[in-house]
VEXVEXBA-239572 format. One line per field, with one value per residue (C-alpha): x, y, z. Coordinates in steps of 0.001 Angstrom, whole numbers, plus 524288, in hexadecimal, padded with zeros to 5 digits. Example, Ala and Ser with C-alpha at 12.3 -4.5 7.8 and 13.67 -1.06 7.14 Angstrom:
px <- (8300C	83566)
py <- (7EE6C	7FBDC)
pz <- (81E78	81BE4)
REM end
This chain:
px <- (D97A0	D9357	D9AB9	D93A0	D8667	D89BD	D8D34	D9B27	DA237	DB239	DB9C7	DC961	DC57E	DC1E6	DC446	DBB85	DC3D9	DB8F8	DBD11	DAFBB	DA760	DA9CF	DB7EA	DB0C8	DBBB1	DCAD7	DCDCA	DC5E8	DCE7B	DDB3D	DD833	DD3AF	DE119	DE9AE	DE295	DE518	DF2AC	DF530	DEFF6	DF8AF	E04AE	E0EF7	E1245	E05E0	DFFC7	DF4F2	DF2BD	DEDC4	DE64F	DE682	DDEC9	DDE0E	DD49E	DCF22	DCDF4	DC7CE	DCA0F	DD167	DD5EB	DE2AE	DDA70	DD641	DDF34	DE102	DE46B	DEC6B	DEDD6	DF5B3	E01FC	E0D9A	E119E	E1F81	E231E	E310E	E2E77	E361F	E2FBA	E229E	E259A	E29EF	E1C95	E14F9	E1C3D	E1AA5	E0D42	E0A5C	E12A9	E0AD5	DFE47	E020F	E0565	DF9D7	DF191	DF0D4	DEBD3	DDF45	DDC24	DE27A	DEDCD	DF43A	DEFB3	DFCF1	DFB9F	DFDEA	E0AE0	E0EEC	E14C8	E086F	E0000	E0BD5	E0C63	DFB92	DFCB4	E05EB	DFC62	DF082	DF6C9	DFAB1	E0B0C	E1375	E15D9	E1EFD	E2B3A	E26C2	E29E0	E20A0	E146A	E09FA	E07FA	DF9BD	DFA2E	E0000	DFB4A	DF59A	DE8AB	DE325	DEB41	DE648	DE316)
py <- (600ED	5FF06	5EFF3	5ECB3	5EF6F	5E574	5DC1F	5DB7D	5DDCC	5E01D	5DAD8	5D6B4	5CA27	5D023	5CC5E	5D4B6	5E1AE	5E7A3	5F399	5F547	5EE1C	5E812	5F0A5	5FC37	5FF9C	6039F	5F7DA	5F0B1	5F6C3	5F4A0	5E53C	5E337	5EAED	5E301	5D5BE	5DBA7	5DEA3	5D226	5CA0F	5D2C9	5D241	5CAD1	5C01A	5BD8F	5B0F9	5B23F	5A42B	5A3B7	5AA6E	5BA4E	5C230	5CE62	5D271	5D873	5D3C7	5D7B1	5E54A	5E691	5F259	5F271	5F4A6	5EBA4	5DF77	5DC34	5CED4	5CC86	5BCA6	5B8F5	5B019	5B4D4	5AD2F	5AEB8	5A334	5AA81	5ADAF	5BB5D	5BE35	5BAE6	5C602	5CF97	5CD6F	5CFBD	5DA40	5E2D1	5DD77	5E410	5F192	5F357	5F15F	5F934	60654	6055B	606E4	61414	61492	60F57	617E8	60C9F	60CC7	6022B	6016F	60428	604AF	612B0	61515	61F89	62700	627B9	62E82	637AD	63AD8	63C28	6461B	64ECE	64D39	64FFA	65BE8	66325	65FC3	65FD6	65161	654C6	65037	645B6	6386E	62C30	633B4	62A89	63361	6343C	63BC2	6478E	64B13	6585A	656F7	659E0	64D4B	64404	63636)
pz <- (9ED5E	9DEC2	9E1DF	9EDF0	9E714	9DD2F	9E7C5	9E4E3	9F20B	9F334	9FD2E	9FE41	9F816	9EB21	9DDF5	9D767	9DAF4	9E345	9EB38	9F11E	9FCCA	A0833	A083F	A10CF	A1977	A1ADD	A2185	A1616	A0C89	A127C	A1488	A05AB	A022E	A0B01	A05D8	9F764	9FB42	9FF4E	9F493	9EB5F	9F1E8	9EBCE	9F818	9FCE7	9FAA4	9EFD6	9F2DE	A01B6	A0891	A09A7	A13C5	A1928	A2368	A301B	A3D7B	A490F	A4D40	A58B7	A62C3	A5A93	A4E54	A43C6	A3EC3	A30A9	A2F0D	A229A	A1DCF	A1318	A0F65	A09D6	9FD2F	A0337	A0DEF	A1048	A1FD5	A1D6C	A0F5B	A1630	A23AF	A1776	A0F55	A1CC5	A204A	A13B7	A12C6	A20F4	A1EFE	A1377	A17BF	A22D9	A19DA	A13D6	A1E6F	A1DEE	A1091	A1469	A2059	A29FB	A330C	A3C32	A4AA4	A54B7	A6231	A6596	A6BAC	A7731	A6B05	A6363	A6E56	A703D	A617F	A6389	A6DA5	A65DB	A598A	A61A0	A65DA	A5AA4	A5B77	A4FED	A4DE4	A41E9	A4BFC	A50A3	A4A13	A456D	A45AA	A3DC5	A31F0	A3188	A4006	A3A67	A2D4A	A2BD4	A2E1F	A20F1	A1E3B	A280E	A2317)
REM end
């Protein structure tokens, strides 16, 4: 706050450091890490162009649009870099209150019903583990 009364405003294009102003949200957070992550890692281009951002909100949730170049051409190298680039944005998720969307399967309004009323769940495989934490432990 003391920052944006001095005018100086933070955003993912920052080269001043600034952690605070125009970063308000979750979502905010998690693009200016992903665009930091990117211009760190070690076969990404630091030569073209690097962007990470939102587009419009959909029913399926709200696309993040990530554009970069690999500074590897090998077509193989390249699907590996994209691959770990994706599985680890993925697992971090969680760590700033987001989660994928899915499409809801027959399965998952099975396993709803048995939540919603009151079964022991502790047999039943591939429950997401943020539906059955105690509740003093809910995220």
């Amino acid at each position: 706050q003391k920052q944006a009364a001095e005018g100086k405003v933070a955003n993912t294009d920052n080269p001043a450091g600034l952690v605070n102003g125009t970063i308000d949200t979750n979502v905010g957070l998690l693009r200016a890490y992903m665009t930091l992550y990117l211009k760190r890692h070690p076969f990404i281009s630091k030569d073209l162009l690097l962007m990470v951002r939102t587009l419009a909100p959909t029913e399926n949730g709200l696309p993040v649009q990530i554009y970069c170049f690999s500074s590897n051409k090998n077509w193989p190298s390249y699907e590996s870099i994209q691959a770990e680039i994706m599985e680890h944005f993925v697992s971090v998720l969680p760590e700033f209150g987001l989660y994928p969307f899915q499409n809801p399967t027959a399965r998952d309004y099975v396993i709803s019903g048995l939540i919603e009323s009151g079964k022991d769940l502790s047999t039943v495989d591939g429950i997401p583990w943020h539906s059955v934490l105690p509740k003093e432990e809910k995220v």
